[in-house]
N, C-alpha and C positions, 0 to 999 in steps of 0.2 A: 504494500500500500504506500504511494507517494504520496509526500504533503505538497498540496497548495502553496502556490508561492502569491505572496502580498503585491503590494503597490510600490511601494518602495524598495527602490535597491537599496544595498549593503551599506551604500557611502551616505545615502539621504537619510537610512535610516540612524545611523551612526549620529549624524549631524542632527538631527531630530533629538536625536537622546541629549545631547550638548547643549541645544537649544532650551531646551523642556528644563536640566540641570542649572544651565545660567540663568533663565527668569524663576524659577520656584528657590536657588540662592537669594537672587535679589531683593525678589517682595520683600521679606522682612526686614531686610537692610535700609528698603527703602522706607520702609515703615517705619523704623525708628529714627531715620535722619530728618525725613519730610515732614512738615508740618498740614499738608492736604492728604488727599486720600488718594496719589498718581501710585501708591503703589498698588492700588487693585487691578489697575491694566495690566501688570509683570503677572497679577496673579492670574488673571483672564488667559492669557497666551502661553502660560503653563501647560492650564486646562484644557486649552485648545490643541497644545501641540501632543498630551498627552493623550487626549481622545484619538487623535490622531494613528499614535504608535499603539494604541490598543486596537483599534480598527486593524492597521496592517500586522498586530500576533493574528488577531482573530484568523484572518484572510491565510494564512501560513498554517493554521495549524489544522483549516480543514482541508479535506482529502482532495485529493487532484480532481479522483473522477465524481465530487458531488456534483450535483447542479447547485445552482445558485436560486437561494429563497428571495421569493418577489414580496 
């Protein structure tokens, strides 16, 4: 049985992981320098990019020969 492969190549995904690591560092750093609330956008695009890399395991860990759920 083959796995499914994702959306993401190796290197996008890599850098997704960095991306995702560098804003979910940041938020609180920025949260305690800032005096507004600019760090909930670093936390937004954590969330986003982490939805992201869960989307492309998901994608990876199903079978090659599934169909795809509409």
């Amino acid at each position: 049985m083959q796995q499914g492969s994702g959306f993401l190549t190796p290197r996008q995904r890599r850098l997704a992981w960095l991306g995702f690591l560098l804003a979910a560092v940041q938020a609180p750093v920025a949260a305690r320098f800032a005096s507004d609330d600019s760090w909930l956008f670093s936390l937004c695009v954590a969330l986003m990019v982490a939805t992201v890399i869960i989307a492309d395991d998901a994608g990876r860990r199903r079978p090659a020969d599934a169909t795809p759920v509409e």
